[in-house]
N, C-alpha and C positions, 0 to 999 in steps of 0.2 A: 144074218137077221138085219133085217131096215133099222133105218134111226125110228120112225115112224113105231114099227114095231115096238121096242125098245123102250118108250117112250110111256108109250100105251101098259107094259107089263111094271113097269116103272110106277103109275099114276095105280094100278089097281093092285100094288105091293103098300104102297103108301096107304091109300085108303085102308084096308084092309088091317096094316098095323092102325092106324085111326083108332078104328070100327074096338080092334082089341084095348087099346089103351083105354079109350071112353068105358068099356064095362069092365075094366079092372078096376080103373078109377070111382064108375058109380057104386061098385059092390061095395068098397068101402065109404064110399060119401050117405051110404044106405045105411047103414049103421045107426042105430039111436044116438049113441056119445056123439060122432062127428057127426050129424046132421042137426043136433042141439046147439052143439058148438058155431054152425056156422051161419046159426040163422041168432043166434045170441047176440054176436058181433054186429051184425047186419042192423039189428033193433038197438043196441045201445052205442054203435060207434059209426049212425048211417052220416053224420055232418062231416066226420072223417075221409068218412069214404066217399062222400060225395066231394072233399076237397082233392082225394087224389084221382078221383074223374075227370074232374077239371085240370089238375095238372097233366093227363095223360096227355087230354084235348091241346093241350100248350107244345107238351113232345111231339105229337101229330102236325102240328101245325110247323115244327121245325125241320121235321121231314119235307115238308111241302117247300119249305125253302131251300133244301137242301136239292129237290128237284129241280127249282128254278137255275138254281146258282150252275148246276149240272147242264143244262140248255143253256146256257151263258155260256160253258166252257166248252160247245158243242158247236152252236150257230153260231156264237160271237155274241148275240143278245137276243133276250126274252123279254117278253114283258112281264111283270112280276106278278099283279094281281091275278091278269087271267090263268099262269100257270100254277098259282098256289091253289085257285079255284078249282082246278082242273084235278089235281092230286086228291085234294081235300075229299071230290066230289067221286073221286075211282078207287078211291083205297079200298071203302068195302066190299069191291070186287075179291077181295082176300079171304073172304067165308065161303065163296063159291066154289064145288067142286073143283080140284084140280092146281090150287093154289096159285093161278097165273091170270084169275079175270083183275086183279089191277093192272098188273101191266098191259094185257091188250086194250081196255078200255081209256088208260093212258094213255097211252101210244095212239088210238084213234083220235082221242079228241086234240091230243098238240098236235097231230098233223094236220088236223081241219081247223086249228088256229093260223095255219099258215106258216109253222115250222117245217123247213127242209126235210126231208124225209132221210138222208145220209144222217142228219143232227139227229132227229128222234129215234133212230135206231143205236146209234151211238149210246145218247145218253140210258135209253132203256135197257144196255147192256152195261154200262157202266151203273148202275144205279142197285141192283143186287150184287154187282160183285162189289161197292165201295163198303157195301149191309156186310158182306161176310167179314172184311180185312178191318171193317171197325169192332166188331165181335170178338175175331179173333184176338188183336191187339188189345182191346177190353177185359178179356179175359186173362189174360197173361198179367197185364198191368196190376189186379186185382188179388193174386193170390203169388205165394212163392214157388218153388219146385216139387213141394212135397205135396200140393193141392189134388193132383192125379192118384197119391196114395194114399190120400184119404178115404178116396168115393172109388178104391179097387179099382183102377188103373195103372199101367206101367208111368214108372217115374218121368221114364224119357219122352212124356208129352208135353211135361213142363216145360222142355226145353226143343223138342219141335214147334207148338204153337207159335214163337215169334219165326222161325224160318220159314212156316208155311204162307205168312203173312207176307212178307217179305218176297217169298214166289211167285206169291199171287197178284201180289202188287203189280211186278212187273210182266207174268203175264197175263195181266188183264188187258195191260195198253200194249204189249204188242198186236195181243188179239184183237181190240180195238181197231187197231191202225191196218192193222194185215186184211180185214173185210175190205179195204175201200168206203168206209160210209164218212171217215174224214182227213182230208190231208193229213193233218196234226194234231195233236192234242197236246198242248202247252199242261205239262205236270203243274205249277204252279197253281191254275185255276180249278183243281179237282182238292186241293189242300180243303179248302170252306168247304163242300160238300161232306170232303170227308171228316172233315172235325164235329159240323152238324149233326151226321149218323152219328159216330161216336159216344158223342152227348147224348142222343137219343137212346144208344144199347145203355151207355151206366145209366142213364136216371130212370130208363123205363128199371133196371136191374132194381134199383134203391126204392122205385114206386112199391113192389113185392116184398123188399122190406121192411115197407110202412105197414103194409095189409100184412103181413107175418107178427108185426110188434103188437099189433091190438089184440093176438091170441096170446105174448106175454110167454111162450112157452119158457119153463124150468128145466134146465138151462138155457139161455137164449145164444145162439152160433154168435161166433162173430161175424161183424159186418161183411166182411170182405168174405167171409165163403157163402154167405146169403144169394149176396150179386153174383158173386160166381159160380153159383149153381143157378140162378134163372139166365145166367149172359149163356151157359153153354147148355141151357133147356131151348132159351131163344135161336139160338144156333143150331140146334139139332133140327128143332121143327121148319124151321126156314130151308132146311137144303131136304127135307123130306118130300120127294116129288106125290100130289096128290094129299098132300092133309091140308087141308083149306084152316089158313090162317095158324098151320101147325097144330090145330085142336087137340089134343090128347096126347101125341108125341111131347111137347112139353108139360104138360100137366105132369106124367108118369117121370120127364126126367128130374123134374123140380123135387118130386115126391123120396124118389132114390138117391137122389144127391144129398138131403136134409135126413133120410130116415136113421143116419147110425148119430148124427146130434138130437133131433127132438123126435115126439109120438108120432107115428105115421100117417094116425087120425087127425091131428093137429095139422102136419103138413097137407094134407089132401084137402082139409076144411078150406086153409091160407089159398092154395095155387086154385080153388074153386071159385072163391072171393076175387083171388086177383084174376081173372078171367073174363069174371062179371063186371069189372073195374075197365077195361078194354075194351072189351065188346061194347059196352055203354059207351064208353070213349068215343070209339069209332063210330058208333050210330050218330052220335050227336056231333059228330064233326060231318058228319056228311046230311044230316039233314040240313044245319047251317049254309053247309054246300050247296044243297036242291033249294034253298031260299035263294041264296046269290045266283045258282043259274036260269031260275026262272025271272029275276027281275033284271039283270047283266048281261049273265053270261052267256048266256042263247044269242042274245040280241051284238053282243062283239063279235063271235063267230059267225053269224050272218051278216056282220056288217064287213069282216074280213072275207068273206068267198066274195059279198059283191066287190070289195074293192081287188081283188084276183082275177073275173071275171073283167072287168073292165082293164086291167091291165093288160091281159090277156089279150081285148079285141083291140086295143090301141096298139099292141107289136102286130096282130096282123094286120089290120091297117097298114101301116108302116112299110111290111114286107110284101104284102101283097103288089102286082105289077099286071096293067090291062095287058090283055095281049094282042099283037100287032097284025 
């Protein structure tokens, strides 16, 4: 069977799981109780929730640096505005079918910034795998050995997730390296990318247990199994080939990880909430986005091909020779 192939049965397995999660989840968000509950929230805790929008929009935006800093340790240097521009402005490619229009839309527009094509490929390969090994480490970080037997898993994942980390790490960059897209890649300068992700899996983790605290549930989990049940919901839905933006894959894993601490209604209300909380996020970081590229950022990348193009006819110039 083709990779092609493969790929393709892959994207309509995922979907598919999607399509199922979403109406396992609606059947219960249908509910009178939970559909009460989460419009209750919504009406008397919307200043809240509109402050953890805004810090989503802050997490996002350290993503976007964490891109730059990644083309930094790729080409040697980026420029910072246009490339934070650039992330900002493709991320919501992550709703679209297939769960991969950020990254190609990414990957087009630095290259028509004028970053090397070895760099941009590089970094677009480095940049999900630095998202999983900050997850994973995330997740480990967060709970102790027995967190797998809580949520009915074997014990012994407690103590694979840091080796797989670990594996991954290193063969990220051989794989890296072994394409050809760049001589080298200095470990040192992938450290800040990766401490930014990082940042961004716990605090997005702790944003869902803001939006979980304003339901107050009796008993409330503690913190650290909260996080660590949306870091490995966020983790599930990300390697899920075809759920766009993970939709429903983490919704169902958040829901099963919390359902033997709190009501199942309560959870499904929260991971509904926190969804709304995101997606709003990311709408609003990217239209800020299409502000900046229609007054900017159009106009730098057409002022960078002209100055490519002219370089260009200045080496043939140069090389060119009358003939005798």
């Amino acid at each position: 069977m083709t990779r092609a192939r493969l790929h393709t049965l892959a994207s309509v397995f995922g979907g598919v799981l999607t399509v199922g999660c979403l109406i396992a989840l609606a059947s219960v968000l249908a509910q009178a109780g939970t559909w009460s509950a989460l419009v209750e929230v919504i009406a008397h805790h919307w200043l809240a929730l509109a402050g953890l929008v805004a810090a989503y929009m802050g997490l996002v935006g350290l993503q976007a640096l964490a891109w730059w800093r990644l083309l930094v340790a790729t080409a040697g240097a980026a420029r910072p505005g246009l490339s934070v521009g650039i992330f900002s402005l493709t991320q919501l490619g992550k709703y679209l079918p297939g769960n991969v229009g950020h990254f190609v839309f990414r990957y087009a527009l630095t290259r028509a910034s004028g970053t090397p094509r070895a760099a941009t490929l590089a970094a677009s390969a480095l940049e999900p795998w630095l998202l999983l090994i900050a997850a994973l480490t995330a997740l480990v970080a967060l709970g102790d050995v027995d967190w797998p037997t809580r949520w009915g898993l074997s014990p012994i994942w407690g103590g694979l997730l840091p080796v797989m980390a670990l594996i991954g790490a290193a063969v990220g960059v051989i794989w890296v390296r072994r394409q050809g897209w760049v001589e080298a890649i200095e470990l040192k300068r992938l450290i800040t990318p990766g401490a930014l992700q990082g940042v961004f899996v716990l605090a997005s983790a702790g944003l869902f247990f803001g939006v979980l605290a304003l339901y107050a549930p009796v008993p409330m989990p503690p913190v650290s199994e909260v996080m660590a049940a949306a870091v490995l919901a966020w983790w599930l839905g990300f390697v899920t080939p075809g759920s766009p933006g993970g939709l429903g894959v983490r919704e169902a894993v958040m829901t099963v990880a919390l359902a033997a601490s709190i009501d199942p209604a309560t959870a499904v209300a929260a991971v509904a909430v926190y969804r709304g909380v995101t997606v709003l996020g990311d709408g609003l970081v990217f239209l800020l986005a299409a502000v900046w590229w229609g007054f900017k950022g159009r106009h730098q990348l057409a002022a960078y091909r002209h100055h490519l193009d002219q370089a260009a006819q200045t080496r043939t110039a140069k090389t060119w020779r009358a003939p005798r």
